[in-house]
MOPAC internal coordinates of N, CA, C and O (Angstrom, degrees):
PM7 1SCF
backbone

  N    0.0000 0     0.00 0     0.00 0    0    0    0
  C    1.4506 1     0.00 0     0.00 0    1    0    0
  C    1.5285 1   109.50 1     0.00 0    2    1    0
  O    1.2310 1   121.57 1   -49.49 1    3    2    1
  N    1.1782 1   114.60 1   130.51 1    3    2    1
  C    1.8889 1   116.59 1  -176.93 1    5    3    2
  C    1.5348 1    86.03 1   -77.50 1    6    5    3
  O    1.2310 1   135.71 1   -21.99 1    7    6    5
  N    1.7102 1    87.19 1   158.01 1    7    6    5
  C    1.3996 1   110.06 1  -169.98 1    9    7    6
  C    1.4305 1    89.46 1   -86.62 1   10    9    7
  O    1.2310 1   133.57 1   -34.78 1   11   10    9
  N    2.0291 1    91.37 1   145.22 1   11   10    9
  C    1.8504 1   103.86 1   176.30 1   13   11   10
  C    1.4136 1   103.65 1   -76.50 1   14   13   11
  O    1.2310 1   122.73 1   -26.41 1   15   14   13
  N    1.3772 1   112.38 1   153.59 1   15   14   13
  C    2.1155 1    95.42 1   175.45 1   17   15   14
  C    1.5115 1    89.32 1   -91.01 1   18   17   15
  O    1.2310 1   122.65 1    -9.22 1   19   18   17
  N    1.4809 1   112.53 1   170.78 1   19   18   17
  C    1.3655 1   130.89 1  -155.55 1   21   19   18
  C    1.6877 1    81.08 1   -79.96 1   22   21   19
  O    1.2310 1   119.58 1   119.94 1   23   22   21
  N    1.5014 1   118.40 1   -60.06 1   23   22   21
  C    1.2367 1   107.90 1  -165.98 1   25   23   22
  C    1.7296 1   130.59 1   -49.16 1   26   25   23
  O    1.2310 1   128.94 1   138.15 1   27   26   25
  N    1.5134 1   100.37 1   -41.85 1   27   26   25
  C    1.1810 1   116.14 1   163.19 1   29   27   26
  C    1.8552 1   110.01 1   -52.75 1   30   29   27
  O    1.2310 1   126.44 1   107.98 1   31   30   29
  N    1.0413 1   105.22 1   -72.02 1   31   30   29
  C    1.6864 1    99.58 1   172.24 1   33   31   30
  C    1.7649 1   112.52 1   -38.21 1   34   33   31
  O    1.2310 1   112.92 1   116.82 1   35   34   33
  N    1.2024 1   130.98 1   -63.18 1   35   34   33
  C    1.3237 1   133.39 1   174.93 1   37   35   34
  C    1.4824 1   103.48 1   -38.24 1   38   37   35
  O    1.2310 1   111.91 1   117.46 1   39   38   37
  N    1.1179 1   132.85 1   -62.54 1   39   38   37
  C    1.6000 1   136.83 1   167.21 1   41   39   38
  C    0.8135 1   113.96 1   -28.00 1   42   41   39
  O    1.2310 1   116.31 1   132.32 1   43   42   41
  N    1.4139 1   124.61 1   -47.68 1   43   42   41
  C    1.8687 1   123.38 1  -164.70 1   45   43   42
  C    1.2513 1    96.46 1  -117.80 1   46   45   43
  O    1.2310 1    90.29 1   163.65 1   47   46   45
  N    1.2526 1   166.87 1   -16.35 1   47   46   45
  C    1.1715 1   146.42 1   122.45 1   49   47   46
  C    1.7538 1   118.73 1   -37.87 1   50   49   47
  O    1.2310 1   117.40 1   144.88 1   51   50   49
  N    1.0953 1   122.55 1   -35.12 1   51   50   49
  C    2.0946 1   126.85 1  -175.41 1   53   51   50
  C    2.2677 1    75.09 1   -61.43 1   54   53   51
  O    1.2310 1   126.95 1   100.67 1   55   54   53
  N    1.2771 1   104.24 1   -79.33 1   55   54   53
  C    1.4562 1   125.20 1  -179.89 1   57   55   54
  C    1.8296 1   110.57 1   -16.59 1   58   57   55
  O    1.2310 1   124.92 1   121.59 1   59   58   57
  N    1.2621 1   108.16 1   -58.41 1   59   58   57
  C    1.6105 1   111.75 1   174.34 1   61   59   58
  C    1.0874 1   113.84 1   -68.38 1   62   61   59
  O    1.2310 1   121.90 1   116.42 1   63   62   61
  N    1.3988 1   113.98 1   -63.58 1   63   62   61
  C    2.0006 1   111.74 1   168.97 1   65   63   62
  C    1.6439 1   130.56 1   -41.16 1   66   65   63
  O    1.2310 1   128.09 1   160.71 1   67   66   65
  N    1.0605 1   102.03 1   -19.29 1   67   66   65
  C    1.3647 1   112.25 1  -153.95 1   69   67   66
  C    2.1731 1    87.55 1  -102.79 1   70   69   67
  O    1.2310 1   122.84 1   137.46 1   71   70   69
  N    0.9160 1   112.17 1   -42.54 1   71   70   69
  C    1.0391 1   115.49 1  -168.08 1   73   71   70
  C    1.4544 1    96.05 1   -80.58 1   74   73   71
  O    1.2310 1   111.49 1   154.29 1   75   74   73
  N    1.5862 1   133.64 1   -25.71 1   75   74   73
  C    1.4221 1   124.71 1  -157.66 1   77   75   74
  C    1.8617 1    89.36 1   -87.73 1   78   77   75
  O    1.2310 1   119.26 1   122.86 1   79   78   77
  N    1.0979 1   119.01 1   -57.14 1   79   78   77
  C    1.2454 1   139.37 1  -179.29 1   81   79   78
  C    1.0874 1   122.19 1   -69.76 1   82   81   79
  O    1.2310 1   118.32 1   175.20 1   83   82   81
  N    1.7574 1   120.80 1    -4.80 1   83   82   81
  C    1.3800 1   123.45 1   147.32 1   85   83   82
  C    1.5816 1   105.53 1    71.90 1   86   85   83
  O    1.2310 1   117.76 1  -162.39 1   87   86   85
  N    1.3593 1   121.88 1    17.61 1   87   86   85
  C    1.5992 1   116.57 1   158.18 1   89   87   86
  C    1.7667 1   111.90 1  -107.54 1   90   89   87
  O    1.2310 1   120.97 1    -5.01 1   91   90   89
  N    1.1330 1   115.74 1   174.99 1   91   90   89
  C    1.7355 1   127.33 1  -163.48 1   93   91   90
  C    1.6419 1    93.93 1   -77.51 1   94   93   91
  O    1.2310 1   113.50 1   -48.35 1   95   94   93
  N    1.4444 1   129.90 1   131.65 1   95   94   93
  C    1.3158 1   131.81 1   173.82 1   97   95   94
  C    1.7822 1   112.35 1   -42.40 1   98   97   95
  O    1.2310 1   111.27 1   137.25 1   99   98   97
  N    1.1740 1   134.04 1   -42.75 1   99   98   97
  C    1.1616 1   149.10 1   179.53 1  101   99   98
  C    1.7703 1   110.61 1   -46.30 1  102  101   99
  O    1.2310 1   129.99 1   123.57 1  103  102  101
  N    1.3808 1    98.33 1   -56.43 1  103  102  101
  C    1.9286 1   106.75 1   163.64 1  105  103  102
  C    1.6798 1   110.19 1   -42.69 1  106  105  103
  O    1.2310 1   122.66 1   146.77 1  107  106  105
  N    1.5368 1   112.52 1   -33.23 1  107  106  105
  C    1.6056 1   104.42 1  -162.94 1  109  107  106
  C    1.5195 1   114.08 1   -95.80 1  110  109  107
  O    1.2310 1   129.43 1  -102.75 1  111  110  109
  N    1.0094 1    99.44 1    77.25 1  111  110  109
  C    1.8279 1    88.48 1   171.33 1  113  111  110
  C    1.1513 1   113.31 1  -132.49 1  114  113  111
  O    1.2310 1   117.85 1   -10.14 1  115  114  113
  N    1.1244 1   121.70 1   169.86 1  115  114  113
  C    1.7062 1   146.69 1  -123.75 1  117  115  114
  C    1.2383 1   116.28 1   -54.12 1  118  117  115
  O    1.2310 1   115.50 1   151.05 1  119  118  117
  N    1.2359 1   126.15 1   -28.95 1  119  118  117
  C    1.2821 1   135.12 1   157.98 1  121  119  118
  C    1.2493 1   135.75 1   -88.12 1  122  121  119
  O    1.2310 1   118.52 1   158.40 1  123  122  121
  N    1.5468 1   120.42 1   -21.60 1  123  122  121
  C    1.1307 1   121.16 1  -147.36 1  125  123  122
  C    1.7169 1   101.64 1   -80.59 1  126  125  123
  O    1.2310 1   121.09 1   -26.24 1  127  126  125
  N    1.1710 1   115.52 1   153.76 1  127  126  125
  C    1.4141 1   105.65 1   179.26 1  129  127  126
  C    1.3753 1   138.03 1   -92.79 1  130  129  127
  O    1.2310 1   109.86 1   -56.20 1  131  130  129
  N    1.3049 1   136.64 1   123.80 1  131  130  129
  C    1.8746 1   122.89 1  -150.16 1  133  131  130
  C    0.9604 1    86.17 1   -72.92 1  134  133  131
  O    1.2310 1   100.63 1   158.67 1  135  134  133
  N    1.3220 1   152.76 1   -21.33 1  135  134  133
  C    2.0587 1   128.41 1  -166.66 1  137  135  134
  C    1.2848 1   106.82 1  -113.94 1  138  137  135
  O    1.2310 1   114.55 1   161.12 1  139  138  137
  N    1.2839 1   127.94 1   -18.88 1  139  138  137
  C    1.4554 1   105.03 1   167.15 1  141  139  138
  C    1.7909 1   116.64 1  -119.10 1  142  141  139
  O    1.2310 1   132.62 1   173.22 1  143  142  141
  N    1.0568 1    93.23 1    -6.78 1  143  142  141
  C    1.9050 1   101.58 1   165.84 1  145  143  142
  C    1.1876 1   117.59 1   -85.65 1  146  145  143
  O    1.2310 1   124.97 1   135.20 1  147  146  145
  N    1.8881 1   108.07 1   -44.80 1  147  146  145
  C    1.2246 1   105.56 1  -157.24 1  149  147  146
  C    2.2539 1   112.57 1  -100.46 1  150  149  147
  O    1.2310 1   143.91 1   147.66 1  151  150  149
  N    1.4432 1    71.15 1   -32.34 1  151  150  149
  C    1.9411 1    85.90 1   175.14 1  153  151  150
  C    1.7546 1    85.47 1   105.04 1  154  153  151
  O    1.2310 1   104.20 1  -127.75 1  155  154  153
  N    1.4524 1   146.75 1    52.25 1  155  154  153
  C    0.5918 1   115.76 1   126.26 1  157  155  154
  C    1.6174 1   163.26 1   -98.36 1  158  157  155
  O    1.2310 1   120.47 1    -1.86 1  159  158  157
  N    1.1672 1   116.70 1   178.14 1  159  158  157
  C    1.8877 1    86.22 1   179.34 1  161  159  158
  C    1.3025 1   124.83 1  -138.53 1  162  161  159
  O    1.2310 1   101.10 1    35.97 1  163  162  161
  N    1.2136 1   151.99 1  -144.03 1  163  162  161
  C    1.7447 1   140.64 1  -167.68 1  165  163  162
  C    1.3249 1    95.75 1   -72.70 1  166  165  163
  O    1.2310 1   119.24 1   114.04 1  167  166  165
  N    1.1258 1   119.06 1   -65.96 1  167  166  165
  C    1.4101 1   115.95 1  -161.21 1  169  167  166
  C    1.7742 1   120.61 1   -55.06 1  170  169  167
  O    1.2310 1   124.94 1   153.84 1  171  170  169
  N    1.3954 1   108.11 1   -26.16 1  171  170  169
  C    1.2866 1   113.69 1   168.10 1  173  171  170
  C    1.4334 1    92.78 1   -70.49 1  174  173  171
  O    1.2310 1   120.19 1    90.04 1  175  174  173
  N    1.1953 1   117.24 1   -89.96 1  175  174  173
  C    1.4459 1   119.12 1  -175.12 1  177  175  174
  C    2.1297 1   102.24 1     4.78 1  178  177  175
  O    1.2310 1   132.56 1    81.40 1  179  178  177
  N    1.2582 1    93.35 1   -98.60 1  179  178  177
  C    1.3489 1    98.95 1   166.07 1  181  179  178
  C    1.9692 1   122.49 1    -3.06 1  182  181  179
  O    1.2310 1   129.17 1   114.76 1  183  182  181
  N    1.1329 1    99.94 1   -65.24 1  183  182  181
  C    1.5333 1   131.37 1  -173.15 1  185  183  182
  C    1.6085 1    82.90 1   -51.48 1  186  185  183
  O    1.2310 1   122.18 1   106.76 1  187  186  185
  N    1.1274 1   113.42 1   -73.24 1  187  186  185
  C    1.5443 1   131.43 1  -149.90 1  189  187  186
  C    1.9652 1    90.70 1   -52.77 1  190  189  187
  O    1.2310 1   125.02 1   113.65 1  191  190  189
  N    1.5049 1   107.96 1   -66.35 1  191  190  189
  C    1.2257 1   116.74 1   177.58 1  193  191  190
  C    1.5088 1   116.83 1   -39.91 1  194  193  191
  O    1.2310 1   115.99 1   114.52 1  195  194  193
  N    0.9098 1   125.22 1   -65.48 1  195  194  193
  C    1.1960 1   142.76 1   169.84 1  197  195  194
  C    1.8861 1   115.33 1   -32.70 1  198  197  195
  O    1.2310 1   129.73 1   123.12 1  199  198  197
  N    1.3120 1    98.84 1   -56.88 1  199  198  197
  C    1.6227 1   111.02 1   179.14 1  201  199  198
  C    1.2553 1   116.28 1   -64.65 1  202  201  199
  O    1.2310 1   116.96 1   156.81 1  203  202  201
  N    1.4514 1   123.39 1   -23.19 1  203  202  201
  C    1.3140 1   159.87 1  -165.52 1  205  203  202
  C    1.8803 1   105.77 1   -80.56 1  206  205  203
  O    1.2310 1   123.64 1   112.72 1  207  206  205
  N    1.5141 1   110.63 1   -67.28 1  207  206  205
  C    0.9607 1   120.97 1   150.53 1  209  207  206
  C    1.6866 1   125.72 1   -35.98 1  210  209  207
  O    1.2310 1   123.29 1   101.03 1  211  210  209
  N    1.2368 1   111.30 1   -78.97 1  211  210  209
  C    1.6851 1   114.07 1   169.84 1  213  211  210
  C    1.4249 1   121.24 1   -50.06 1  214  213  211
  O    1.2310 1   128.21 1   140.63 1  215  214  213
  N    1.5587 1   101.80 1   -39.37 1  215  214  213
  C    1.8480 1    88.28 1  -179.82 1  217  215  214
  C    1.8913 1   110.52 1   -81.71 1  218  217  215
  O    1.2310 1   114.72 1  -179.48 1  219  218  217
  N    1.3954 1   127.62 1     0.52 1  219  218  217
  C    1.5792 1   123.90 1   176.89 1  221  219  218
  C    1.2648 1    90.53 1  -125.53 1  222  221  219
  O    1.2310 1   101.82 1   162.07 1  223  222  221
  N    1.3342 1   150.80 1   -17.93 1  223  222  221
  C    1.3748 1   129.53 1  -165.58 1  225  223  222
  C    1.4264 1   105.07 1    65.70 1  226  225  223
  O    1.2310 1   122.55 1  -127.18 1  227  226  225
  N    1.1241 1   112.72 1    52.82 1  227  226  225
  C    1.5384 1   123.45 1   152.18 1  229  227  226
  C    1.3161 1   127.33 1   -99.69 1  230  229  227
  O    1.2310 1   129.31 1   -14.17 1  231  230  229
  N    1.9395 1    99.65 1   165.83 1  231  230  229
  C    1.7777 1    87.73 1   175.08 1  233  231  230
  C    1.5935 1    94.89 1  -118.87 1  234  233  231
  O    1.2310 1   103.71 1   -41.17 1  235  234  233
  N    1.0458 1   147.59 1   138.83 1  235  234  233
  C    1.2101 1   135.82 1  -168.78 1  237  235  234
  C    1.7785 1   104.36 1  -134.20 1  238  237  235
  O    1.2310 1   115.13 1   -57.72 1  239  238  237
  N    0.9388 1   126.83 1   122.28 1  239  238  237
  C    1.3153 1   135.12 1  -175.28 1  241  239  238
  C    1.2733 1   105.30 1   -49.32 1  242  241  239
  O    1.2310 1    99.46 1   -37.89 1  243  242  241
  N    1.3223 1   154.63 1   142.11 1  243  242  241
  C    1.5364 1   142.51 1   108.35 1  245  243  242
  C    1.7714 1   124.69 1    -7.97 1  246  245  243
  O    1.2310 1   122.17 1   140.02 1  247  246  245
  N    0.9868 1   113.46 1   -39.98 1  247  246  245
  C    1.2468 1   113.40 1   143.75 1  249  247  246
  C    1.3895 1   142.09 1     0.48 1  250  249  247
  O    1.2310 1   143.11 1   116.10 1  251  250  249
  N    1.3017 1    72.72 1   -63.90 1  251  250  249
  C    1.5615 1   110.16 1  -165.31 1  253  251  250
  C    2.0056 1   117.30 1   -84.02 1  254  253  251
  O    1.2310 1   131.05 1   167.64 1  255  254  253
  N    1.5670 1    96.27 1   -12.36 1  255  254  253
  C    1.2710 1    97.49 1  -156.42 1  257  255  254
  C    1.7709 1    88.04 1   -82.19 1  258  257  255
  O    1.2310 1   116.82 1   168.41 1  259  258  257
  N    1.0915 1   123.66 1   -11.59 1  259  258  257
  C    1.6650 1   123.79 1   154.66 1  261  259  258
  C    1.6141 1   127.77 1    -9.99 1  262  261  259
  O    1.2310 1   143.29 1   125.49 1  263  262  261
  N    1.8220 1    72.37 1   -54.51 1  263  262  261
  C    1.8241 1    99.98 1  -167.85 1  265  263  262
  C    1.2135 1   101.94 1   -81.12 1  266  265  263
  O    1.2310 1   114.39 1  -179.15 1  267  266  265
  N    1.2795 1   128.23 1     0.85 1  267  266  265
  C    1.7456 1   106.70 1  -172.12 1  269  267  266
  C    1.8114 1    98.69 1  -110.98 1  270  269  267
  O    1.2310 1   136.03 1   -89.45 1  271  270  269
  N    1.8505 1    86.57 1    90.55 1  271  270  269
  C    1.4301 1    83.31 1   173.82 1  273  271  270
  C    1.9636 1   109.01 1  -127.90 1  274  273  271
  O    1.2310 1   126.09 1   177.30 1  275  274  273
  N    1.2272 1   105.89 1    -2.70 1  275  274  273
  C    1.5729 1   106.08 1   178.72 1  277  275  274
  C    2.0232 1    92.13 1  -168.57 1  278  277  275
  O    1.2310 1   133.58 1   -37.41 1  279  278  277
  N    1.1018 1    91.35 1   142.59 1  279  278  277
  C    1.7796 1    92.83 1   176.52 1  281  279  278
  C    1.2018 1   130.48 1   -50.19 1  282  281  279
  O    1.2310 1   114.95 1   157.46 1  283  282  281
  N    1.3001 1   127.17 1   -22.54 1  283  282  281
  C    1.5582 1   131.06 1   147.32 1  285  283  282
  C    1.2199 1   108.00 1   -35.04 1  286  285  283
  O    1.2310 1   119.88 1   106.62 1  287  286  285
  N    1.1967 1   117.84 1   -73.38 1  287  286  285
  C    1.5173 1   134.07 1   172.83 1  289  287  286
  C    1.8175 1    98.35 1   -14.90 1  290  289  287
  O    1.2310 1   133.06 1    92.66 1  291  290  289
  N    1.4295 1    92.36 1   -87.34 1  291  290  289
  C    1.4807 1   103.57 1  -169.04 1  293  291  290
  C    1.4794 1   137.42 1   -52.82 1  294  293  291
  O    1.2310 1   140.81 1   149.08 1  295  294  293
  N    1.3396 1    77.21 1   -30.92 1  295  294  293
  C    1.4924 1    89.29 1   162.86 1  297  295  294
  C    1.3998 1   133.10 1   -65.92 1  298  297  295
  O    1.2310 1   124.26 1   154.37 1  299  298  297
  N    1.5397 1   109.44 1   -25.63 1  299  298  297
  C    1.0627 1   114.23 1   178.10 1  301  299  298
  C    1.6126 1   133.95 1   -87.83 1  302  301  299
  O    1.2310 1   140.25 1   162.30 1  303  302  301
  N    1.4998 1    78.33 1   -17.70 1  303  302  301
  C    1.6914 1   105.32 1  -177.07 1  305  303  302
  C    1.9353 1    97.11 1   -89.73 1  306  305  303
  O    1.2310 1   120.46 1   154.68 1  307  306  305
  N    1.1685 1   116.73 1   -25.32 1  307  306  305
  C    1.2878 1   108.65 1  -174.56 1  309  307  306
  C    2.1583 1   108.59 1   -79.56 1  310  309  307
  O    1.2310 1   138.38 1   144.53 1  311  310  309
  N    1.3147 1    81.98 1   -35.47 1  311  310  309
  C    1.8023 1    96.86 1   168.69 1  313  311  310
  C    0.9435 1   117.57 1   -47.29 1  314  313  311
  O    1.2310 1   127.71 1   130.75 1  315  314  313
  N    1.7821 1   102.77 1   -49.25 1  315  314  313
  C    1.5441 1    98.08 1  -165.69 1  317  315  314
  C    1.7996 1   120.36 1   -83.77 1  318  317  315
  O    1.2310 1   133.50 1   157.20 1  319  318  317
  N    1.2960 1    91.50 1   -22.80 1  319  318  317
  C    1.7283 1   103.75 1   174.31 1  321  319  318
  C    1.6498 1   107.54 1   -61.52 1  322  321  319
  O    1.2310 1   128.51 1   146.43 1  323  322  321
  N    1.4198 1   101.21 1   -33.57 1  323  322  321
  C    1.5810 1   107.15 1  -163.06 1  325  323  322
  C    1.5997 1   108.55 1   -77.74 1  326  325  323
  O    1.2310 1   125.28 1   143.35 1  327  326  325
  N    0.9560 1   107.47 1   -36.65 1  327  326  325
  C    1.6649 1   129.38 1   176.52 1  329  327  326
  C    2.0895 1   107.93 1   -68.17 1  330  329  327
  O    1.2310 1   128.53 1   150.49 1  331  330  329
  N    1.2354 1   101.18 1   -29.51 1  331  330  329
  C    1.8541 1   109.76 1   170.34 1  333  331  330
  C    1.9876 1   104.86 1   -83.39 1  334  333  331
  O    1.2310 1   112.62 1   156.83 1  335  334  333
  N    1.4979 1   131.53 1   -23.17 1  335  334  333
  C    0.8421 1   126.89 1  -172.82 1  337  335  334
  C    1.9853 1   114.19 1   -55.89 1  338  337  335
  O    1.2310 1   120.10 1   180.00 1  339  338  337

């Protein structure tokens, strides 16, 4: 599988979050935080994980859903799953 570029990944991850959590892609960047910036909450969380999974064909622990607290975060956690495939 060719490697995704990070930027390209950031694109379509800003794109999934933004749509699960129902704010404008522009609000989501790299730091900002989904539960107290953005209003999000477990069940998105979940959502997010989940979508995450289906759109790379990953398996991603619950664990993990820790990490999904600002797109840095996710991004990094989605890298690193993607990089174990």
């Amino acid at each position: 599988m060719a490697a995704i570029k990070t930027e390209n990944l950031e694109k379509e991850l800003r794109s999934l979050i933004a749509e699960i959590i129902e704010v404008e892609e522009e609000k989501i960047t790299l730091d900002a935080s989904f539960v107290e910036d953005l209003g999000m909450d477990s069940m998105m969380a979940l959502e997010i994980l989940a979508a995450i999974e289906k759109k790379y064909k990953l398996r991603v622990p619950e664990e993990h859903l820790t990490k999904i607290t600002n797109l840095k975060q996710v991004l990094n956690t989605t890298k690193e799953f993607l990089g174990k495939k």
